[in-house]
C-alpha positions as CSV (number, residue, x, y, z in Angstrom):
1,X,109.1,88.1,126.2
2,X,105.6,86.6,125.5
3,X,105.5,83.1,127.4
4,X,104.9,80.4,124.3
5,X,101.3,78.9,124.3
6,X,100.9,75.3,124.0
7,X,97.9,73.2,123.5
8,X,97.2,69.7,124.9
9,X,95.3,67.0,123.3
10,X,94.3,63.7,125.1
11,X,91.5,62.0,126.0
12,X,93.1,60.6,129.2
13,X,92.5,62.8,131.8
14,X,96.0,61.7,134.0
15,X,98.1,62.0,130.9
16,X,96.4,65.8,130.1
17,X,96.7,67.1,133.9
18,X,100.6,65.3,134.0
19,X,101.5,67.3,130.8
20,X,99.6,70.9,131.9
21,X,101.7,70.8,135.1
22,X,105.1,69.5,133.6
23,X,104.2,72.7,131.4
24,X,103.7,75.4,133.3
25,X,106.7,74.6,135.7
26,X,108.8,75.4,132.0
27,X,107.5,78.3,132.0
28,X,104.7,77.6,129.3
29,X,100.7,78.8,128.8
30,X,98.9,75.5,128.4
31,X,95.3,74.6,127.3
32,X,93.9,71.1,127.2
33,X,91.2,69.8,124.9
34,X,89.7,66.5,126.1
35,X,88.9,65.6,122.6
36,X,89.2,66.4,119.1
37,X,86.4,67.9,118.5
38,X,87.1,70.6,121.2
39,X,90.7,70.5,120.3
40,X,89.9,71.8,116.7
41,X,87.6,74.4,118.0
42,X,90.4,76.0,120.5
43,X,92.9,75.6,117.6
44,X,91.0,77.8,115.1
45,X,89.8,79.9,117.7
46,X,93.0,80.5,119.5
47,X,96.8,81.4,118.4
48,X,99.2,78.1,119.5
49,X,102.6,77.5,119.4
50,X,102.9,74.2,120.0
51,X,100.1,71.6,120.0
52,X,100.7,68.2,121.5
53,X,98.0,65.5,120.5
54,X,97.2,61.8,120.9
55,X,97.8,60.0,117.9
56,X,94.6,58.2,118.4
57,X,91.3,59.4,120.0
58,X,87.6,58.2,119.5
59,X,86.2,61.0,117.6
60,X,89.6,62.3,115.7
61,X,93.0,60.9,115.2
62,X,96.0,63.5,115.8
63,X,96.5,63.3,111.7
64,X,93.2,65.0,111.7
65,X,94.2,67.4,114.1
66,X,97.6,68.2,112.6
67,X,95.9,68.9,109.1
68,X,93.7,71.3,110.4
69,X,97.1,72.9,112.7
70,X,99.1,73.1,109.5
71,X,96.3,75.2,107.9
72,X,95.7,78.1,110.4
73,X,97.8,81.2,109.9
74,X,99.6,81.4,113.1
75,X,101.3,77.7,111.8
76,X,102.1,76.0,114.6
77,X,104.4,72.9,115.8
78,X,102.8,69.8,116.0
79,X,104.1,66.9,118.5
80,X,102.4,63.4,118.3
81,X,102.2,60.7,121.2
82,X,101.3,57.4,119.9
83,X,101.2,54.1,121.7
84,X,103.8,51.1,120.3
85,X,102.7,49.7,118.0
86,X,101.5,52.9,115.9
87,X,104.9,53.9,114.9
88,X,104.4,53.6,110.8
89,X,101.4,56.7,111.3
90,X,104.0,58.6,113.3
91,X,106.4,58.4,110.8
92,X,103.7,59.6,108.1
93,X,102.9,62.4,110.4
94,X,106.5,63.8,110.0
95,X,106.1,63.7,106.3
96,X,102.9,65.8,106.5
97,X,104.9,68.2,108.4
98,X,104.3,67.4,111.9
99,X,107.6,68.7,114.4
100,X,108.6,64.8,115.9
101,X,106.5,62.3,117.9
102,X,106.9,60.1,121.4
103,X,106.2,57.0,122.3
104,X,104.1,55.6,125.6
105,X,104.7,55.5,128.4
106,X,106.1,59.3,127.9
107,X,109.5,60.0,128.9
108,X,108.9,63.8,130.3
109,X,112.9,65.0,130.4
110,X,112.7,64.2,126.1
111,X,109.7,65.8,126.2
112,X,110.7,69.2,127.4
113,X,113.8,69.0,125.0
114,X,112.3,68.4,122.0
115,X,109.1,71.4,122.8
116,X,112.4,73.4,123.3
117,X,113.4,72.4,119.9
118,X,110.1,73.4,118.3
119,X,110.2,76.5,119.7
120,X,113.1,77.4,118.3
121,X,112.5,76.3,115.2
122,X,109.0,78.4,115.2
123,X,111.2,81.5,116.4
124,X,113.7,80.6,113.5
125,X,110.6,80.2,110.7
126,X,109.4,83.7,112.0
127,X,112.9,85.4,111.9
128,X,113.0,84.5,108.1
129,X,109.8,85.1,107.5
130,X,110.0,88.6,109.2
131,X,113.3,88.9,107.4
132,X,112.1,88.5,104.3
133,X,109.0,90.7,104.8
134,X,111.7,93.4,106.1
135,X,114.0,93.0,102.4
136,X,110.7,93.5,100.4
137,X,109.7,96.6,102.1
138,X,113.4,97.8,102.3
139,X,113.7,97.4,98.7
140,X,109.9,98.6,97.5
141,X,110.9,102.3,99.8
142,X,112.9,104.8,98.8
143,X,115.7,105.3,100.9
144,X,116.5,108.8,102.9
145,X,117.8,110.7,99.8
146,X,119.6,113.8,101.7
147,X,121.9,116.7,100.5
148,X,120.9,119.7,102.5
149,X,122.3,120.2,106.0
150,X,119.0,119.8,107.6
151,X,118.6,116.1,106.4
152,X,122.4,115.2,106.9
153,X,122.2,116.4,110.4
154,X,119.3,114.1,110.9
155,X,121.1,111.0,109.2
156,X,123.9,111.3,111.6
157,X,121.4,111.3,114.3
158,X,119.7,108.1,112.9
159,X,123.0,106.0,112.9
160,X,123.3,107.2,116.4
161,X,120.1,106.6,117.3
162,X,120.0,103.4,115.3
163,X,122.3,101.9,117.9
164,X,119.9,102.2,120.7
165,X,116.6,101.5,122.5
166,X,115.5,104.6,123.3
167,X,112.6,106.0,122.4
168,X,112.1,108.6,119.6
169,X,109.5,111.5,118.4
170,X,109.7,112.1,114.5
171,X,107.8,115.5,114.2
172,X,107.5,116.9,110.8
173,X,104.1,117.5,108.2
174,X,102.5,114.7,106.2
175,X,104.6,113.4,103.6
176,X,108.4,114.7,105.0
177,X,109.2,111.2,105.2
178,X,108.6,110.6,108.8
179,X,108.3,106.3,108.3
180,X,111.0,106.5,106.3
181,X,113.6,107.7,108.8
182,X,112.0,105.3,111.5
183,X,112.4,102.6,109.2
184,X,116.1,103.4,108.5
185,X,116.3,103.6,112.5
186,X,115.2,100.0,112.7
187,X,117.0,98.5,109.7
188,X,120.5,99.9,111.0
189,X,119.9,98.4,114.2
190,X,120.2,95.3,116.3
191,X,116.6,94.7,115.7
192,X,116.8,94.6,111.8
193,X,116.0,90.9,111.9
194,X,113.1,91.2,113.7
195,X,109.4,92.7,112.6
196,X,109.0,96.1,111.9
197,X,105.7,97.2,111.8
198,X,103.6,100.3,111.1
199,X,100.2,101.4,112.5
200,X,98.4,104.7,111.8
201,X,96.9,106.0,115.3
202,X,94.4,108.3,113.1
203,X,93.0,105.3,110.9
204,X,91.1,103.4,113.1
205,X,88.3,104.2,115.7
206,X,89.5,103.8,119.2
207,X,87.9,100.4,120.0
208,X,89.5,99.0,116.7
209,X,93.2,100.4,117.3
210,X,92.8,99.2,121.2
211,X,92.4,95.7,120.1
212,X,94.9,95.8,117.1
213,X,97.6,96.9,119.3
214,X,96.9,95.1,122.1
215,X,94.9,92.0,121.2
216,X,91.7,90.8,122.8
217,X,90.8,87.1,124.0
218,X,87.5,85.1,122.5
219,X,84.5,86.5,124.1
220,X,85.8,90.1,124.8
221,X,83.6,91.5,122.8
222,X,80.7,91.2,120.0
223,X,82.7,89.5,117.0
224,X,86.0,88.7,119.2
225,X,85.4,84.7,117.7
226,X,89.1,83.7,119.0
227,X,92.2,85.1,121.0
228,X,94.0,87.7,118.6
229,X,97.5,88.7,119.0
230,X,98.0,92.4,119.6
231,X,100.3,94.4,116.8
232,X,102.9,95.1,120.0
233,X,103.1,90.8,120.3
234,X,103.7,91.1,117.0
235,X,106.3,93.3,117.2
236,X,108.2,91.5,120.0
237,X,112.0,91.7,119.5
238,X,111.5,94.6,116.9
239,X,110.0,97.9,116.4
240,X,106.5,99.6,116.1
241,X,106.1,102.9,114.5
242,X,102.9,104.5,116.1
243,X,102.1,107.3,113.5
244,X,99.8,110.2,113.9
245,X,100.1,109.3,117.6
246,X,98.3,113.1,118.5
247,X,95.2,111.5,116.7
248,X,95.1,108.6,119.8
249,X,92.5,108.9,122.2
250,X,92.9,109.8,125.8
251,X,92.4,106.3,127.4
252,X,94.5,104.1,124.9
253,X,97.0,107.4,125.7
254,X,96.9,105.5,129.4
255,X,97.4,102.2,128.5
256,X,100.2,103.5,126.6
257,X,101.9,104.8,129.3
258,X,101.9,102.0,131.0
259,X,103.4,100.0,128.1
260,X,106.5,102.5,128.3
261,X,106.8,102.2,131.8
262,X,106.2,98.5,132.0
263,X,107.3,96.9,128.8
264,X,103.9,94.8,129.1
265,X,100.2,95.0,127.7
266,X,97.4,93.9,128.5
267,X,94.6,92.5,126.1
268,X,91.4,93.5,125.7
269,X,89.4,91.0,127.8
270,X,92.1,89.5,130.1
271,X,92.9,90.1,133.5
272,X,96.6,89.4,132.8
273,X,99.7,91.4,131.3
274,X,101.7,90.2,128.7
275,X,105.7,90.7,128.8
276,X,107.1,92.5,125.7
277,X,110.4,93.8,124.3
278,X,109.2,96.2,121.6
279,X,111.0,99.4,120.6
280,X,108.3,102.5,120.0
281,X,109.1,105.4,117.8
282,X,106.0,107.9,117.4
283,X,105.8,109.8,114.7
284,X,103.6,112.8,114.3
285,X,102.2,116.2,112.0
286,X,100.5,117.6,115.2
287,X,102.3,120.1,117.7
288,X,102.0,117.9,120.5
289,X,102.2,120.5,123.5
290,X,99.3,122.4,122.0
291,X,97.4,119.6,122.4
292,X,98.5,118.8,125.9
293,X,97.2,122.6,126.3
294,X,93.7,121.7,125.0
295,X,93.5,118.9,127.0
296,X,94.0,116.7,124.2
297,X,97.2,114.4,124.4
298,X,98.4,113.4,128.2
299,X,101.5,115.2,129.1
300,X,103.1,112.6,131.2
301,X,103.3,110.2,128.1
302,X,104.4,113.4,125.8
303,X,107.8,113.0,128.2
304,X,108.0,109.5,128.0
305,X,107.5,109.5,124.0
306,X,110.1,112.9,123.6
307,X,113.1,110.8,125.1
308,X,114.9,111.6,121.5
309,X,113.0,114.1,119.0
310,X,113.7,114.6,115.5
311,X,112.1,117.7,113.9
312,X,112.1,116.9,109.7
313,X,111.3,119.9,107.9
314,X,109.1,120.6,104.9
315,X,110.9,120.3,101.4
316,X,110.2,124.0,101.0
317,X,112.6,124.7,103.8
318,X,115.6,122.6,101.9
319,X,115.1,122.8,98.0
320,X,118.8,121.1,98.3
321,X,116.8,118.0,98.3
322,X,114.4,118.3,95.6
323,X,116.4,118.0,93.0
324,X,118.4,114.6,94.3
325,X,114.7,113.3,94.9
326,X,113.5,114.4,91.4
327,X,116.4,112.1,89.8
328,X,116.3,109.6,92.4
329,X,112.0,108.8,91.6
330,X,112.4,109.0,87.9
331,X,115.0,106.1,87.9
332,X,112.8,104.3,90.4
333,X,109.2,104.6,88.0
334,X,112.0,104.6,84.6
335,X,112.8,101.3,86.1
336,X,108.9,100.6,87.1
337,X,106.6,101.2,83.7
338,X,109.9,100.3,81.6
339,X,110.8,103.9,80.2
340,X,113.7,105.5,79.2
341,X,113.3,108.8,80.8
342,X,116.5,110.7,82.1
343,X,115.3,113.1,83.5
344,X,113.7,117.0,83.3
345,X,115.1,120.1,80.9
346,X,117.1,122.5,83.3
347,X,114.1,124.9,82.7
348,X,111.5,122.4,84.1
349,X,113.9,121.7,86.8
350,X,113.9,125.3,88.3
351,X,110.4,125.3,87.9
352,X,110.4,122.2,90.3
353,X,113.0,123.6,92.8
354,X,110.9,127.2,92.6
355,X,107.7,124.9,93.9
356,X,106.8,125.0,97.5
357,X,105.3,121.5,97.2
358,X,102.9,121.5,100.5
359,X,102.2,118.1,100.1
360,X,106.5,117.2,100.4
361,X,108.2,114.1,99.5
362,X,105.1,112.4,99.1
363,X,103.4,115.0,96.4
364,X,107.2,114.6,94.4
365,X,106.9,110.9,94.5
366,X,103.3,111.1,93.0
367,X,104.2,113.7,90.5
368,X,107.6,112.1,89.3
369,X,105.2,108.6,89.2
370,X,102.4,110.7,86.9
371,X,104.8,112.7,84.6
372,X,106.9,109.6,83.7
373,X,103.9,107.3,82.9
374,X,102.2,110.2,81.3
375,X,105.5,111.4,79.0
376,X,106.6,110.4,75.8
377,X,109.8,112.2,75.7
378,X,113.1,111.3,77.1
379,X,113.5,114.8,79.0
380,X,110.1,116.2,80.8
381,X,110.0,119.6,79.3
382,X,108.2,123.0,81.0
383,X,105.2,122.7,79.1
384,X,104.5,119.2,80.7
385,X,104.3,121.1,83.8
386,X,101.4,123.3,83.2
387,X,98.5,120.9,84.1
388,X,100.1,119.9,87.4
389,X,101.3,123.5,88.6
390,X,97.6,124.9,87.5
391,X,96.2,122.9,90.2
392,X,98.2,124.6,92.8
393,X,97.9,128.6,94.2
394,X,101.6,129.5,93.7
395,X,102.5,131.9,96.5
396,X,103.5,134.3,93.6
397,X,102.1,135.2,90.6
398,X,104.9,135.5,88.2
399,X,106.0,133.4,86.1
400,X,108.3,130.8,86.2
401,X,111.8,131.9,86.6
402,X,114.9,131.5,87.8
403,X,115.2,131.4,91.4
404,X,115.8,134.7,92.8
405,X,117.7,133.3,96.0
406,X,121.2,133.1,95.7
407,X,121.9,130.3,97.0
408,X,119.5,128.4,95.0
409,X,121.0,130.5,91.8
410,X,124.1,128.5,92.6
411,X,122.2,125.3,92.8
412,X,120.2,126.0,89.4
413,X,123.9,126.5,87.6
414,X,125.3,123.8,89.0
415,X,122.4,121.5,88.2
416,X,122.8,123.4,84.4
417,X,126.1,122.9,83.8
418,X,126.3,119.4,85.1
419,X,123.1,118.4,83.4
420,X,124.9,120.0,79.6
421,X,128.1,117.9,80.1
422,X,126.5,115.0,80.6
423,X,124.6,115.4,77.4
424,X,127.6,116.5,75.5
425,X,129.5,113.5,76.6
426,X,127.1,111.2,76.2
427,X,126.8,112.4,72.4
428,X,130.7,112.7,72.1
429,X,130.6,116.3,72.1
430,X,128.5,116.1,68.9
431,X,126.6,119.8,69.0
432,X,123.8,118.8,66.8
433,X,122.8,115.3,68.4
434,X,122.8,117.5,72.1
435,X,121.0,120.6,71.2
436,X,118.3,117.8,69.9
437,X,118.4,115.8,73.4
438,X,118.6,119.5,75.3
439,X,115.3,121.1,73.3
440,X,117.6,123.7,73.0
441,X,118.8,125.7,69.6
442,X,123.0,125.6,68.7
443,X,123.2,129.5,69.7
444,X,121.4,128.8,72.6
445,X,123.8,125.9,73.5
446,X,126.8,128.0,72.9
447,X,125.6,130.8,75.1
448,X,124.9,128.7,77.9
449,X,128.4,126.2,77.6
450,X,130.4,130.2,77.1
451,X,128.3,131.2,80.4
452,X,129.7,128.0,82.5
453,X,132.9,127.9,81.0
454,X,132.4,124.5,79.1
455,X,134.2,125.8,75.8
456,X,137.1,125.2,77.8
457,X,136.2,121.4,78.1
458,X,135.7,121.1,74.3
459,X,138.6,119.2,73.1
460,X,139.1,114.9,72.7
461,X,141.2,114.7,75.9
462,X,137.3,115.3,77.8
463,X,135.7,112.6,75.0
464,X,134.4,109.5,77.4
């Protein structure tokens, strides 16, 4: 774990030299600031737990220095030492939001108790805030939506997994849904209360994603104005999802390695490590031993990142799932543009399965989000298709049809016939009012309820 930082504000020499060593026995980081002026420069500069200030100095007064503490991002704790006497500004202080305050002459053992306190209240206002952060995302994604045998396989391996610190690979193309299962991983875990976050290795120029995952102090570089906490800091107690990872660069590839060996990092800048307890799950659409082959990806960290693997394949490869996904984002954007769309004509929905949909979960997401803010009827029909499937080289060039595989036959009839019961229930078996919500004629109806035996349902005993 990170060591907290503190920062020290007096303009007595013996009291700030007293405090720095009584400090850093505990265990802390410490800076001093013999001032104000200098402490409000290291504390917009610099990333603070805790600051301790003098309620009274000649240049600023610690309520000075607590405003401007309460309005950086990083929020720290503020503890007050005032002289007797001064007691009535104390108490103010602790209605502006500062932690607690002491008294002179300093009584150390209290001291140390009450930054202990502070801590753990910082640590408990980040667990909720990281808590909350983690319900809004959980809720804003879709879940894993899974029927074929592929996907349940790899559900049973995320509870396993989801119990554990190891390390895991996702392989699979752009868009299979690669975040989502590491997501899952980290929300059915131990870590679920703690920060999950997400960085794309292939986003960022290799300067830019050194610093954002491991931090740099003030000075390291042009434009490094303060001490930055790296995204793995960040992550302490949680989980970081390094995507695209075969898109990192060769010597961030090193410092990576040593991160999985040492569960420490090093900023840019500083001749220190920093102790972490992050979990790391790479994700990636690259074959990674190719580019160990070219020379490309170090192969000592490919073994140290391929502890668990979990291959997702393309939707093409289980059409079981497009249809559950279909249903599953047209109740998510019905819900999101206020709609009242149920859903697709069996003939648009073969036409959907029949798709190869290169672009995978991802492409369906956007399509389902287009067609249902771009439809005005309560079932997206075939001809609602034709703009969006003329933008794409089908692999054949016949026409839209039934699938020819048997096994997806059996999935189109049992989408049919589930599909046509719901709509005759729903309209109390009334034949008119369903052919109407269908698209479909009455002979046509008839053919198709004769064809999966739904005559045989047509009596008041199936009426719900």
């Amino acid at each position: 774990m990170a060591k907290p930082f503190i920062l020290v504000v007096d303009d007595q020499a013996e009291i700030r030299q007293v405090l720095e060593k009584l400090l850093k026995t505990n265990g802390y980081q410490v800076e001093d600031a013999a001032d104000g002026k200098e402490a409000i420069e290291k504390i917009k500069t610099g990333v603070f737990d805790v600051v301790i200030t003098d309620l009274k100095m000649e240049d600023y007064s610690g309520i000075e220095i607590l405003r401007i503490a309460m309005a950086q991002p990083y929020d720290p704790e503020v503890l007050l030492i005032t002289a007797f006497g001064s007691v009535d500004s104390a108490v103010e202080a602790l209605k502006m939001g500062a932690y607690d305050y002491l008294e002179k002459p300093l009584d150390l053992k209290k001291l140390v108790v009450i930054i202990e306190r502070a801590l753990e209240k910082r640590k408990l206002k980040s667990e909720i805030v990281g808590l909350r952060r983690e319900v809004e995302k959980y809720h804003s994604r879709t879940n894993i939506v899974a029927e074929s045998p592929q996907m349940l396989k790899i559900l049973e391996s995320v509870k396993l997994l989801s119990r554990t610190d190891s390390t895991v690979l996702i392989e699979g193309e752009s868009g299979t849904g690669k975040e989502v299962i590491a997501r899952t991983i980290h929300l059915w875990g131990p870590r679920r209360n703690k920060p999950f976050i997400a960085v794309n290795c292939g986003a960022l120029p290799a300067p830019l994603l050194e610093s954002e995952l491991f931090g740099h102090v003030k000075g390291a570089f042009t434009g490094a104005a303060k001490n930055k906490k790296g995204l793995f800091e960040e992550a302490d107690g949680g989980t970081i999802l390094l995507d695209e990872i075969g898109d990192m660069d060769l010597p961030l590839q090193i410092k990576l390695v040593r991160v999985l060996q040492d569960a420490e990092v090093r900023k840019v800048g500083c001749n220190f490590p920093v102790n972490v307890d992050t979990r790391i799950i790479a994700a990636t659409n690259r074959k990674l031993e190719s580019l160990i082959k070219e020379g490309k990806f170090r192969e000592d960290l490919f073994y140290r990142l391929h502890v668990i693997p979990i291959s997702v394949p393309p939707l093409r490869e289980r059409r079981e799932d497009i249809a559950p996904l279909l249903n599953h984002f047209i109740e998510k954007y019905s819900r999101k543009f206020k709609k009242k769309i149920r859903g697709f004509l069996p003939e648009t929905l073969s036409a959907l399965i029949q798709y190869d949909w290169p672009g995978n979960a991802r492409e369906l997401e956007n399509f389902v989000e287009r067609m249902v803010s771009l439809s005005g009827s309560s079932l997206i029909k075939p001809s609602e298709l034709k703009n969006f499937i003329s933008l794409r080289e089908r692999p054949s060039e016949k026409p839209l049809s039934r699938p020819q595989n048997l096994k997806l036959s059996a999935l189109y009839n049992t989408i049919e016939k589930e599909h046509i019961l719901k709509i005759l229930k729903k309209n109390l078996w009334n034949i008119s009012k369903s052919t109407k919500d269908l698209g479909i004629c009455r002979s046509s109806l008839w053919i198709k309820m004769k064809k999966h035996g739904i005559g045989n349902h047509y009596n008041k005993e199936n009426i719900e």
